[in-house]
C-alpha positions as CSV (number, residue, x, y, z in Angstrom):
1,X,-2.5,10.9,24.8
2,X,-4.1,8.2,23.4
3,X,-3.4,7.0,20.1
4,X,-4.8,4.7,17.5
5,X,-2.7,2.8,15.7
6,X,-3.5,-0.2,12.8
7,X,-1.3,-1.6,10.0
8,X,-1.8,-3.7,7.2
9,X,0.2,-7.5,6.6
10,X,3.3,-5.1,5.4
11,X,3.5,-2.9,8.4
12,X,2.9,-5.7,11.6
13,X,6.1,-6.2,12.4
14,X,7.1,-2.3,12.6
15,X,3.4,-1.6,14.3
16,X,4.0,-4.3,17.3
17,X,7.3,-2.4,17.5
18,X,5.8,1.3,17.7
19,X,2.9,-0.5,20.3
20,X,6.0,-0.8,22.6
21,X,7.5,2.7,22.1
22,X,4.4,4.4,22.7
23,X,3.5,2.5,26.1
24,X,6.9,3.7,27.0
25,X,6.3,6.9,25.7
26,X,3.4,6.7,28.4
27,X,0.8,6.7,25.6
28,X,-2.4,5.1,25.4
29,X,-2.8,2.9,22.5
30,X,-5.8,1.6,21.0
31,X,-4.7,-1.4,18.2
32,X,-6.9,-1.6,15.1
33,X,-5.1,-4.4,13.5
34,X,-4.2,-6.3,11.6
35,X,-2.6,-8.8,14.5
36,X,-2.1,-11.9,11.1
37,X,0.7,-11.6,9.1
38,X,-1.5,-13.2,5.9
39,X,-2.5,-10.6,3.6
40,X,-5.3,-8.3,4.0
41,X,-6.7,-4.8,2.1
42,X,-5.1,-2.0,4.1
43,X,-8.6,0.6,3.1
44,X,-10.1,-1.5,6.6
45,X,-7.4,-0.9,8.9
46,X,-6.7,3.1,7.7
47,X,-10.9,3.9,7.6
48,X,-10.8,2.3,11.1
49,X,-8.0,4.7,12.3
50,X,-9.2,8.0,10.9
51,X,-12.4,7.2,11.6
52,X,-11.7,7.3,15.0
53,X,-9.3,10.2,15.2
54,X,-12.1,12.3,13.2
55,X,-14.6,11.2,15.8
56,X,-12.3,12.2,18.6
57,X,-12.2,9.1,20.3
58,X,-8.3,9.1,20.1
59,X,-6.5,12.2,20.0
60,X,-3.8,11.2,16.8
61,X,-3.5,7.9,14.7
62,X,-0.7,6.0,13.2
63,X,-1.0,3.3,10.2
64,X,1.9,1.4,8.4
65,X,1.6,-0.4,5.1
66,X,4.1,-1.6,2.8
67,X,5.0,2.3,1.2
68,X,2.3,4.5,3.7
69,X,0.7,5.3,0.4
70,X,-2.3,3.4,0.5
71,X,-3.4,4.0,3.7
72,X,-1.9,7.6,3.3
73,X,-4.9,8.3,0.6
74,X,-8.0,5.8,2.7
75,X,-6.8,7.8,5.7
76,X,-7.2,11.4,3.8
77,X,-10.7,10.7,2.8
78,X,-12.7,10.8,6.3
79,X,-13.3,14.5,7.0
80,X,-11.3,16.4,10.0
81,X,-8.2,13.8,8.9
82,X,-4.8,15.2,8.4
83,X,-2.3,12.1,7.4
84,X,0.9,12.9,6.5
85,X,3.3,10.2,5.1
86,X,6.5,10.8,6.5
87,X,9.6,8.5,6.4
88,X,12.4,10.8,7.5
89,X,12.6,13.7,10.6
90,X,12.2,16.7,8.8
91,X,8.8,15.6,7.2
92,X,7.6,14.4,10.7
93,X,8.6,17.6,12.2
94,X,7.0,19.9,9.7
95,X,4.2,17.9,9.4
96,X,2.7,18.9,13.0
97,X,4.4,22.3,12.8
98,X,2.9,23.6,10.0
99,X,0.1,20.8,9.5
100,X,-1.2,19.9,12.7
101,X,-1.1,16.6,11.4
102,X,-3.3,14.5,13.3
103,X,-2.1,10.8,11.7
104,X,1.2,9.7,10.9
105,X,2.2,7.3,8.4
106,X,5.0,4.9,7.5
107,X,6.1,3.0,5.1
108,X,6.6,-0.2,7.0
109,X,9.2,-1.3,3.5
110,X,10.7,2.1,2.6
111,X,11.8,2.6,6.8
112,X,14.0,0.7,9.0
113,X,12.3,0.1,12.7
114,X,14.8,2.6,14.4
115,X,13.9,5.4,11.9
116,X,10.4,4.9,12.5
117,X,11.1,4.9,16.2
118,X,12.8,8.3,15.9
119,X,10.1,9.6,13.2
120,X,7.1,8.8,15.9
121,X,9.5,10.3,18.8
122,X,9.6,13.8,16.6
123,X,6.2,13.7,15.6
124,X,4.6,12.7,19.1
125,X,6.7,15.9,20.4
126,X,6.6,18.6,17.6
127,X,3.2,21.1,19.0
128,X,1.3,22.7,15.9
129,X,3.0,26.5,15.8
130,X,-0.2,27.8,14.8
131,X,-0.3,31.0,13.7
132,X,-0.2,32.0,10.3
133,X,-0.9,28.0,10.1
134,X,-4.4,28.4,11.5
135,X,-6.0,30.3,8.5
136,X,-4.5,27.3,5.9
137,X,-6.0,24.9,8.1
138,X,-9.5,26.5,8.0
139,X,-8.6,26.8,3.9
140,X,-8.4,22.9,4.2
141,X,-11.6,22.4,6.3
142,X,-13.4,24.7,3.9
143,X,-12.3,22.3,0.8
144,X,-13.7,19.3,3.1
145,X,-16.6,20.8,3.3
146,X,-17.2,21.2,-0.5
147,X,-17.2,17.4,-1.0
């Protein structure tokens, strides 16, 4: 797969260690930044990710900010985006089961590197169950297409 992936200040150290987890996860990544560890507005780095997993240019995204909330909310605002902030397994699961959740976000201070690790290992694996899911999905799109 190939997967975007961009972090704000708070989340570079924990993004530069998911870049190495997905190469050996045989994933393509595609780095949005930011590559400074001086401050910068997270809104750039989460448009630029879900931008680019709603275009389909990348097939899922990940972002990382100090709590995920921030760029849980930027990310959540481009049409066709599904973020889901997850910082523990069951969430991460879940949130491709039942979601098809097509960005993942972290808390880069609420997580530990290792539990990320495992939480993008679950979430890269979980398939969408579909089903039942697929009519709540539509529900979702239909909601989108209200704005």
């Amino acid at each position: 797969m190939r997967i975007a992936i961009g972090s704000d200040h708070a989340g570079l150290e924990m993004k530069r260690e998911l870049l190495s987890l997905l190469q050996e996860m045989g994933h393509e990544q595609v780095d949005y930044g930011t590559d400074t560890p001086q401050s910068v507005d997270y809104p750039d780095f989460g448009e630029r990710v879900a931008r680019a997993v709603a275009s389909g240019e990348v097939d899922r995204g990940i972002l990382i900010c100090g709590t995920g909330i921030g760029m849980s909310i930027v990310a959540n605002k481009i049409q066709g985006v599904r973020a889901a902030l997850c910082n523990e397994l069951f969430s991460a699961r879940m949130s491709r089961l039942h979601n098809d959740a097509n960005v993942l976000v972290l808390g880069g201070r609420v997580i530990g590197k290792d539990l990320a690790k495992e939480i993008v290992r679950t979430w890269m694996t979980t398939p969408f169950e579909g089903g039942r899911h697929f009519n709540r999905l539509k529900k979702i799109t239909l909601i989108e297409e209200k704005r």
